[in-house]
C-alpha positions as CSV (number, residue, x, y, z in Angstrom):
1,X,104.6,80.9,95.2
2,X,106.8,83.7,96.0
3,X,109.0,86.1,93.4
4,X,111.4,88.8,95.4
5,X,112.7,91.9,94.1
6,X,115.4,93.8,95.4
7,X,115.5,97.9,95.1
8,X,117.3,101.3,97.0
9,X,115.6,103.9,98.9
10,X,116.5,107.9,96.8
11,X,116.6,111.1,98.2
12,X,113.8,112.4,96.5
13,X,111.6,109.5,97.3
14,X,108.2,110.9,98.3
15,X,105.3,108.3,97.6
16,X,102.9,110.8,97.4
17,X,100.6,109.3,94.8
18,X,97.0,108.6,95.5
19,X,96.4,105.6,93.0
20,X,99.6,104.3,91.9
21,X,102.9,102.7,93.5
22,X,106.0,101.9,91.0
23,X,109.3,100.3,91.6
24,X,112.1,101.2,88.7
25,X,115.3,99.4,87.4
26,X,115.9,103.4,87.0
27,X,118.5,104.5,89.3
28,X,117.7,108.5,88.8
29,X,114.2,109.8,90.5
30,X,113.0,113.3,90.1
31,X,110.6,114.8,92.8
32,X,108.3,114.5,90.3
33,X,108.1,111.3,90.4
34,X,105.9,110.9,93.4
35,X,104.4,107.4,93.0
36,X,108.4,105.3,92.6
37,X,108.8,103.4,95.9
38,X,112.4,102.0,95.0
39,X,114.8,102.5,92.2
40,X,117.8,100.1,90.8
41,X,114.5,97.3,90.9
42,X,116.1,93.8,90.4
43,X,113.4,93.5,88.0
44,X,110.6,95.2,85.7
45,X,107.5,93.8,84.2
46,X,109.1,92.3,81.6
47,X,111.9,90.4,83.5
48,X,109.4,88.7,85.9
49,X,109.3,84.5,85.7
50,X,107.0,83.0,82.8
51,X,104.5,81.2,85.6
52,X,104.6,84.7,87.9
53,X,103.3,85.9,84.8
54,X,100.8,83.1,84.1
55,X,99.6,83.4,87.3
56,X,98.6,87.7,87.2
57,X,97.3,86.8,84.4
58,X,94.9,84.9,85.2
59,X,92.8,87.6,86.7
60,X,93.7,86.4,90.2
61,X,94.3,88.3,93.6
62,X,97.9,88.7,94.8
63,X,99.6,89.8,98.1
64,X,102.2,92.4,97.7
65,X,104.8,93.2,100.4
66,X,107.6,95.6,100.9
67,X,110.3,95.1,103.4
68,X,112.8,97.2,105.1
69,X,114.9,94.5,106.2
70,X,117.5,96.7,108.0
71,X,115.0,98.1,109.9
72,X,112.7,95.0,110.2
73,X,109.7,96.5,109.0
74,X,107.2,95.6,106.5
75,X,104.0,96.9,104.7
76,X,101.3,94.8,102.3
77,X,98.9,95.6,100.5
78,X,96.3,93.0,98.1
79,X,96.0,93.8,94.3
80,X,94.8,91.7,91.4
81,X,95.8,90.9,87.8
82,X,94.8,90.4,84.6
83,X,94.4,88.5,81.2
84,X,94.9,91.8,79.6
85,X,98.0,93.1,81.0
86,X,101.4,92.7,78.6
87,X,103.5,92.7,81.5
88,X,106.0,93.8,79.0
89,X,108.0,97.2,80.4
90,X,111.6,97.1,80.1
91,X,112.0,99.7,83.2
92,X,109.2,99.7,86.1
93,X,106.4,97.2,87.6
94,X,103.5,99.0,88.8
95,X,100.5,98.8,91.2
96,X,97.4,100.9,90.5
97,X,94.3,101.3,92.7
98,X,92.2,101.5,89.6
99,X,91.5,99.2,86.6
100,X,93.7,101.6,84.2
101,X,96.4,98.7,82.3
102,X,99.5,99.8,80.6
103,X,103.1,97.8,80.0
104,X,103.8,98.8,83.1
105,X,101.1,97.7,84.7
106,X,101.2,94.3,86.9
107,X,98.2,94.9,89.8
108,X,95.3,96.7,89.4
109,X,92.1,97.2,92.2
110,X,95.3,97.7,94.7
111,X,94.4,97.8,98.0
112,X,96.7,100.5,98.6
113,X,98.9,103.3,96.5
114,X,102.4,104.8,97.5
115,X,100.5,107.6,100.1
116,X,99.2,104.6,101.8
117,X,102.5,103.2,102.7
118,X,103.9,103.4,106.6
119,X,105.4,107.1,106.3
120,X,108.3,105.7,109.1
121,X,109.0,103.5,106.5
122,X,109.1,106.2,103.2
123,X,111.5,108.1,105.3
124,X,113.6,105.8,105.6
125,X,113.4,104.7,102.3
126,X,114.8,108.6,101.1
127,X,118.7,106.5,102.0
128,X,120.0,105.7,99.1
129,X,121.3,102.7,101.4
130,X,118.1,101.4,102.3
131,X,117.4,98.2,100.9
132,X,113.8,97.5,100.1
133,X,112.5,94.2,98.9
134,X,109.0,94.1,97.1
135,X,108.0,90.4,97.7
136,X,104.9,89.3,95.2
137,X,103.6,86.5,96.7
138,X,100.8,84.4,94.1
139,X,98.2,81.9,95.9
């Protein structure tokens, strides 16, 4: 099963962050903000599909995978879920390399973190124009 969401590229996009990776329905990003990978996200935690949800919950492994379809480029990564995640944020979805769980949180034991990402791609994805598409992809 597959669940797509849709996000732009900022100018202050940096992806710098060693543990985490974050889309945001935000459409501002500071610098400070080095783990957001896309803002104006289709979705956040708490918009994603009842059985997407069922299905993190359920402690499984997920493939993650985020597209630059204007440039054809892609980059993956694996992360896992959890019984114990709300999956209730109103504003970002994110992936953490470590076991820490929050609202925001929908993968955890990520196999990669915004640093980790194809740096051709994070330049490209400082457009504001740049379309990115975060595809979530459940077996």
């Amino acid at each position: 099963m597959l669940y797509t969401i849709f996000a732009r590229g900022h100018k202050n996009l940096r992806a710098t962050h060693r543990t985490t990776l974050e889309v945001t329905k935000e459409s501002y990003l500071t610098p400070r903000g080095n783990c957001i990978v896309g803002v104006k996200a289709s979705s956040s935690a708490r918009d994603l599909p009842e059985w997407l949800k069922k299905e993190i919950k359920s402690d499984k492994m997920f493939f993650v995978v985020i597209k630059l379809p204007d440039y054809g480029m892609e980059d993956s990564f694996y992360t896992h879920g959890s019984r114990e995640m709300s999956l209730d944020h109103a504003k970002d979805i994110v992936f953490r390399k470590s076991n820490f769980i929050c609202s925001r949180t929908v993968g955890i034991r990520s196999t990669k973190a915004a640093i980790d990402l194809n740096r051709e791609m994070i330049e490209l994805m400082k457009d504001e124009k740049t379309e990115i598409v975060v595809e979530i992809k459940v077996p």
